[in-house]
N, C-alpha and C positions, 0 to 999 in steps of 0.2 A: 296412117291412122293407127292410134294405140288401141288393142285387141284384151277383152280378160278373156283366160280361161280358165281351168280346173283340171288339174294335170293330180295321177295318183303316185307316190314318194314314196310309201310303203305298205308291201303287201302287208295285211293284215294277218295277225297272229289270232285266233279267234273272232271273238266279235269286231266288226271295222270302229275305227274311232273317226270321229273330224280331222285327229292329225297325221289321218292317212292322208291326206289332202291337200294342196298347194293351190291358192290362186295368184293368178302369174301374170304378165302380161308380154305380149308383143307388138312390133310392130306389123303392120296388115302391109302387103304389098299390092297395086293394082293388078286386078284380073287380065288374064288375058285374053285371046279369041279364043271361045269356047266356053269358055269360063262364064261362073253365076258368083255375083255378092249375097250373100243371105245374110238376112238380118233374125237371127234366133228369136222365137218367140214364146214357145212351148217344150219342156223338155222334160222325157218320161222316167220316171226313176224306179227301177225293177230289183227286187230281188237275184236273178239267175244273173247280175252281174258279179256279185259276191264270187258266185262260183266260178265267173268265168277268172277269177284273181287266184283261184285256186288251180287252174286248169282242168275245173270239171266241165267246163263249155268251153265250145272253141267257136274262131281263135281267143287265145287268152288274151287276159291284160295282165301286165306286168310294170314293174316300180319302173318310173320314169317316164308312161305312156302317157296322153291327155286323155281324160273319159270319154266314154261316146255312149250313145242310145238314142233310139227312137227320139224324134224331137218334130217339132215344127216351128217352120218361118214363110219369111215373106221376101222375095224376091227385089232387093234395093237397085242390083244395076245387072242388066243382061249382057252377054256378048254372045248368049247361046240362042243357035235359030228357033230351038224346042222349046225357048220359057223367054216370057218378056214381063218387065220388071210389073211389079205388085201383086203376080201371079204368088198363090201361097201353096208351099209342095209339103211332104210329110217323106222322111226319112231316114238315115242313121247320119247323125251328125255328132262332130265331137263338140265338147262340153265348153262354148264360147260365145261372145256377144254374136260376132261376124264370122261368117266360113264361107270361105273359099269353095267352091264346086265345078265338078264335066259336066254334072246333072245326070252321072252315071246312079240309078238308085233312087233317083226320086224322082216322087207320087205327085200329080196335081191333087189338092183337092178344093171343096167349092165352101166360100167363105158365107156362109145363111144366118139365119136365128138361131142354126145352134153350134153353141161353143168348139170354138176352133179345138179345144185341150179334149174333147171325146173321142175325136179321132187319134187320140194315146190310151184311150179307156174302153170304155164300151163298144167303140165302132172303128176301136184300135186292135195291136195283138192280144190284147185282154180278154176283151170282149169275143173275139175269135177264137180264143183258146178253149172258154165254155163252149162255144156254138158247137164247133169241130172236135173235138175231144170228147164231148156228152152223143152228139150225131154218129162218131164213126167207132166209139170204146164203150160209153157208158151206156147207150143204147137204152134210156130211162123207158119205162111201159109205165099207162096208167094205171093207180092203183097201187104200184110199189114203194116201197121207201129207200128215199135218199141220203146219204150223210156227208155234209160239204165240211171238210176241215180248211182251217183260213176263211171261214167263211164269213166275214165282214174287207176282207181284201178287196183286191182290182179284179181278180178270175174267179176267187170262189160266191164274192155277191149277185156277179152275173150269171153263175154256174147252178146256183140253188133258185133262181128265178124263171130260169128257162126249166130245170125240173118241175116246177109248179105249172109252169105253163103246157105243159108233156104231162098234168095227172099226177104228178106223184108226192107222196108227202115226204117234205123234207126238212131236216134234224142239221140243222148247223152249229159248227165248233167255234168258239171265240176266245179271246184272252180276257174278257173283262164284261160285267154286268152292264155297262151302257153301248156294248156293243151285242149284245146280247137281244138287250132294246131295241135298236136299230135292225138288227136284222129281222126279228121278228115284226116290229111293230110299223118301218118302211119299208121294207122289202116283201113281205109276205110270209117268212119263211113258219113252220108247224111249228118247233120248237128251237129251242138253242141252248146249250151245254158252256159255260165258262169253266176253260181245264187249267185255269190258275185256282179257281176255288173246289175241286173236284176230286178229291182222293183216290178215286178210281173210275179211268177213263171209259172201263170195260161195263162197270157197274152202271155207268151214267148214259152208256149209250145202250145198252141191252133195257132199262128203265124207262126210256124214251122212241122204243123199239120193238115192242112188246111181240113183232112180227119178225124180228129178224131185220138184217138190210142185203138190200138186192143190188143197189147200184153206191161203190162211195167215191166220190171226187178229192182225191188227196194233194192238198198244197202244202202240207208239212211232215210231213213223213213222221218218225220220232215214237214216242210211245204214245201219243196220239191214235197214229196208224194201225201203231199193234193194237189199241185197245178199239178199234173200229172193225179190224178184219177177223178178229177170234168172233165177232156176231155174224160177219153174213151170212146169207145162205148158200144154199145150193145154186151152181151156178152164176152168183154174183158176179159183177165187173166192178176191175180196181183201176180207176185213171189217176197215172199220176202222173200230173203237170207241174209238181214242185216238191225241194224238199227244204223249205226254208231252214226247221229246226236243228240240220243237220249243216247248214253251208259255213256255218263257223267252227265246225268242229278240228282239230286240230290231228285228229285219230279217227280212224273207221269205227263206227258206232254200229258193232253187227248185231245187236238187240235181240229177239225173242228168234226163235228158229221156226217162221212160220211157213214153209215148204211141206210139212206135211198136212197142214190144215190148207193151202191151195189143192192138195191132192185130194186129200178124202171129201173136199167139199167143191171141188173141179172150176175152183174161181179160177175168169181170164183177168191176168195184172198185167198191163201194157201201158207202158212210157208214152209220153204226150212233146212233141214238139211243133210248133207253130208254123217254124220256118220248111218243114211238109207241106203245106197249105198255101202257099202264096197264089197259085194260078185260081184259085176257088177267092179268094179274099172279095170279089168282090158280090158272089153268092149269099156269103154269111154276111156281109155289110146290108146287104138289101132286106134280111131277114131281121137283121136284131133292131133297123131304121123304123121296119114295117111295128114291130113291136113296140119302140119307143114312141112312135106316132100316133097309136092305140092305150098308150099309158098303159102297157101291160110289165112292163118292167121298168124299171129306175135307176137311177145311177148315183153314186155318190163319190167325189174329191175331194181331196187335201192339197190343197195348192197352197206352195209356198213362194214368196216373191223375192227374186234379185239371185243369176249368179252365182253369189258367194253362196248362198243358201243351199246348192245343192249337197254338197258332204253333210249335214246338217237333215236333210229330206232319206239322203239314202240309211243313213246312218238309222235314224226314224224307225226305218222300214221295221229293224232287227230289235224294235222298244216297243213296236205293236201304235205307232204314233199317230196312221193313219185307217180314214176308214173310206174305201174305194180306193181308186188309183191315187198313188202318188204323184204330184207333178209340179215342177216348179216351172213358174212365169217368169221367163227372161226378160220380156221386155210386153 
């Protein structure tokens, strides 16, 4: 059986282009005992891969490997006693029509009314990322104020939703006035700040802030960041689960020297990773399911179709191209 995939050619020198990118083909060999065919159907396309091309996340990827992430399929032929065929699982698979699997690593999950591609989003590591990171860092109380940067993304639209939900008013960051819209005017969120049109980050979030901010959710670091944490208060929490603005940087971007404003204002800033959280994964799924079932929160995707399109989706991410998770439909 002839196989495509999407194999990466060259690291990227700053921002990724498409012709970091090869689509390739092989031939598929029959499985063997033990083995699963999977037929790709949904594939996640993240930001924190960039970094991992940089080897800021491990293990890296490097020029010559085939992509991989989060993905889901559907089980075409079993030889595994754990999984028989049509069964649909959720796991790290590399970037191809068909893969080969032990079934070491993947998830059953159950195929209903709602969309297979959430369980990459909201009721994926995305969506867990807000749950877990605002639950065990951000520690939101009602009544305070929130400030989600990326906040039309995959973690920061869920992350400013579940603060509303927890009492607090919250101030989201964006790239552009129709996402600005969106967050506010489908999501819920109190207000939102566009820091392409904004001269001063500092000015636009202390204006929309009039209290200070007690809790901020950071998916971009940058001077974004800086002009977020020079407002908070006393005692504030800094989660940060990303730092997009910085994964194409080609040099350390050591920015404002805000260590003595953690000090004299005794903020806790503490790093977010998801893959902590796996034994709990299905705690926060029942939670953010209970919510979506209550139309208390919402979800939004950019799904892109075919394969070839993913370099083109990832590529996206770093153009502000999408609003909710990205994901492209394999098949």
């Amino acid at each position: 059986m002839e196989n495509h995939l999407i194999r990466l050619i060259n690291l990227p020198a700053g921002k990724p282009k498409v012709t970091d990118f090869s689509l390739e083909y092989e031939q598929l060999p029959s499985i063997a005992d033990g083995e699963l065919l999977l037929k790709t159907l949904y594939i996640s396309v993240d930001p924190y891969l960039r970094a991992k091309m940089s080897g800021g996340h491990q293990p890296p990827l490097n020029a010559g490997d085939v992509m991989y992430s989060r993905a889901i399929a559907e089980i075409v032929e079993s030889r595994n006693q754990n999984f028989k065929k049509s069964d649909h699982v959720i796991g790290f698979l590399e970037w191809k029509d068909y893969v080969i699997s032990n079934g070491n690593g993947l998830s059953k999950i159950t195929k209903d009314a709602t969309s297979l591609s959430v369980y990459l989003g909201v009721l994926g590591s995305t969506g867990l990322s807000a749950y877990f990171a605002l639950r065990d860092i951000g520690k939101p109380k009602a009544g305070e104020t929130m400030v989600v940067s990326g906040a039309a993304g995959a973690v920061g639209s869920i992350a400013g939703q579940i603060g509303k939900q927890l009492g607090c008013r919250v101030v989201g960051v964006v790239g552009s006035d129709e996402k600005a819209s969106f967050i506010k005017n489908k999501l819920g969120f109190d207000e939102a700040i566009n820091y392409r049109s904004t001269n001063n980050i500092q000015k636009a979030v202390n204006s929309l802030c009039p209290n200070g901010v007690d809790v901020y959710f950071d998916n971009v670091g940058g001077i974004i960041s800086d002009g977020v944490i020079i407002n908070m208060n006393d005692y504030g929490r800094v989660v940060v689960c990303g730092s997009i603005a910085s994964y194409n940087d080609t040099e350390v971007d050591l920015g404002p020297r805000l260590l003595p404003l953690i000090v004299y204002k005794k903020l806790l800033v503490q790093g977010f990773l998801i893959a902590d959280y796996t034994k709990e994964f299905a705690k926060g799924i029942s939670s953010l399911q209970t919510w979506l079932n209550e139309d208390k929160i919402h979800y939004a995707e950019t799904i892109l179709e075919g394969l070839n399109r993913l370099p083109e989706a990832f590529v996206g991410l770093f153009d502000g191209k999408n609003e909710g998770k990205m994901v492209v439909k394999v098949a």
